[in-house]
C-alpha positions in Angstrom: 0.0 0.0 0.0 1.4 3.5 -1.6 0.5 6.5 0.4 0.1 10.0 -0.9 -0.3 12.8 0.4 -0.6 16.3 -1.8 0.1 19.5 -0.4 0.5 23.5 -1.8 -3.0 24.0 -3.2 -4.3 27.2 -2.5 -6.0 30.6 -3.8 -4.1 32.5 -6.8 -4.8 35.0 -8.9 -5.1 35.0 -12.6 -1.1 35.1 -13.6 0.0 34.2 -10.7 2.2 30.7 -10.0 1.6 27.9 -7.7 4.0 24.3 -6.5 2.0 21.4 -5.3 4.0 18.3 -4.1 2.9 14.9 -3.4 5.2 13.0 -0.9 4.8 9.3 -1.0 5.0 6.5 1.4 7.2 3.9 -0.1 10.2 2.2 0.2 11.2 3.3 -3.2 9.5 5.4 -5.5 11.5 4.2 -8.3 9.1 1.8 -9.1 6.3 4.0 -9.9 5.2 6.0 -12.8 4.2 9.4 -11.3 1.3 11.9 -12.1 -1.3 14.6 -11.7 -4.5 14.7 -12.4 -7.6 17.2 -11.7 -11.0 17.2 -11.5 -13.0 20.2 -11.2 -16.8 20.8 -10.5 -19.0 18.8 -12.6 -16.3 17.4 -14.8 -14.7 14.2 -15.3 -10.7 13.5 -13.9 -8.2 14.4 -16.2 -4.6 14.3 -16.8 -2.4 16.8 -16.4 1.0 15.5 -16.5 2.8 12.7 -15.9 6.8 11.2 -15.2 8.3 8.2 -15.5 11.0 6.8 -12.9 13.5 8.0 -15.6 12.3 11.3 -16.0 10.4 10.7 -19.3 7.6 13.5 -19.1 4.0 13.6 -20.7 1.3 17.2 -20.5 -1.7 17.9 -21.6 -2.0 20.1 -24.3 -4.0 22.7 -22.0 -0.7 23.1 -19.8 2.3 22.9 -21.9 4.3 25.2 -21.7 2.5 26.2 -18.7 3.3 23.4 -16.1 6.5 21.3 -15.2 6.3 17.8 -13.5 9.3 16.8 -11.5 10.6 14.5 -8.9 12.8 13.5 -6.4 13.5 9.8 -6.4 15.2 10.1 -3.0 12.9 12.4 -1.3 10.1 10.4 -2.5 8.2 13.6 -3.8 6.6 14.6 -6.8 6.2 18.2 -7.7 4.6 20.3 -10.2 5.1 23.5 -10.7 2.1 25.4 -12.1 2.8 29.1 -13.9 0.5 31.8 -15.3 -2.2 30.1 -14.3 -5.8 31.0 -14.9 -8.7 30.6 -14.1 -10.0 27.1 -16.0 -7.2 25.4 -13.8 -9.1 25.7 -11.0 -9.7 22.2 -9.8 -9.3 19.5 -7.3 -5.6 18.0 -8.0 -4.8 14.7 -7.4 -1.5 12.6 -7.0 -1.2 9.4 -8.7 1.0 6.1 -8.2 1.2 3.3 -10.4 3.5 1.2 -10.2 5.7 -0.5 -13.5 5.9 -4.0 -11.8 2.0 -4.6 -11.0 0.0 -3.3 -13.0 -3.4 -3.5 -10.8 -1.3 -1.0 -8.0 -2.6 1.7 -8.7 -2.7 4.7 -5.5 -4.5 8.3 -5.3 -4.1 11.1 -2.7 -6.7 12.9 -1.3 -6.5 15.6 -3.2 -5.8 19.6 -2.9 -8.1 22.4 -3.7 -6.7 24.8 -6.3 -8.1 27.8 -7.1 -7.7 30.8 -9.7 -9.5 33.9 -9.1 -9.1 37.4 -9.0 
């Protein structure tokens, strides 16, 4: 069992630039294929970025350019660092785990509220 817990969320303004990490609890993140996902009222979970053990790094088109995934192997800690945001990224991010070796471990976080608004 992977646990992950998401922190940084907050209220921004229109422009203005936000870092969520996700710390994990797990011997070795190494074996996991990292990423963020968001979900905001009324609307389905989607992906907003994603990072493999080696660094291999995936967006969606709505945040390239935009966003930057990133971790720390040794920390255990996933990062994203979110610029000239606005307001249609407001959403409920979520940490994801899944691991390359099983493919039915699969582990969310709980979530933190991010919000763009003047």
């Amino acid at each position: 069992q992977v646990q992950l817990v998401e922190s940084g969320g907050g209220l921004v303004q229109p422009g203005g630039s936000l870092r969520l990490s996700c710390a994990a609890s797990v011997s070795s993140l190494h074996f996991y294929t990292m990423g963020w996902f968001r979900q905001a009222p009324g609307k389905q979970r989607e992906l907003v970025a994603t990072i493999t053990s080696g660094g291999g790094t995936n967006y969606a088109d709505s945040v390239k350019g935009r966003f930057t995934i990133s971790r720390d192997n040794a920390k255990n800690t996933m990062y994203l660092q979110m610029n000239t945001l606005k307001p249609e990224d407001t959403a409920v991010y979520y940490c994801n785990a899944q691991s390359v070796l099983i493919s039915t471990n699969n582990f969310w976080g709980q979530g933190t509220q991010v919000t763009v608004s003047s």
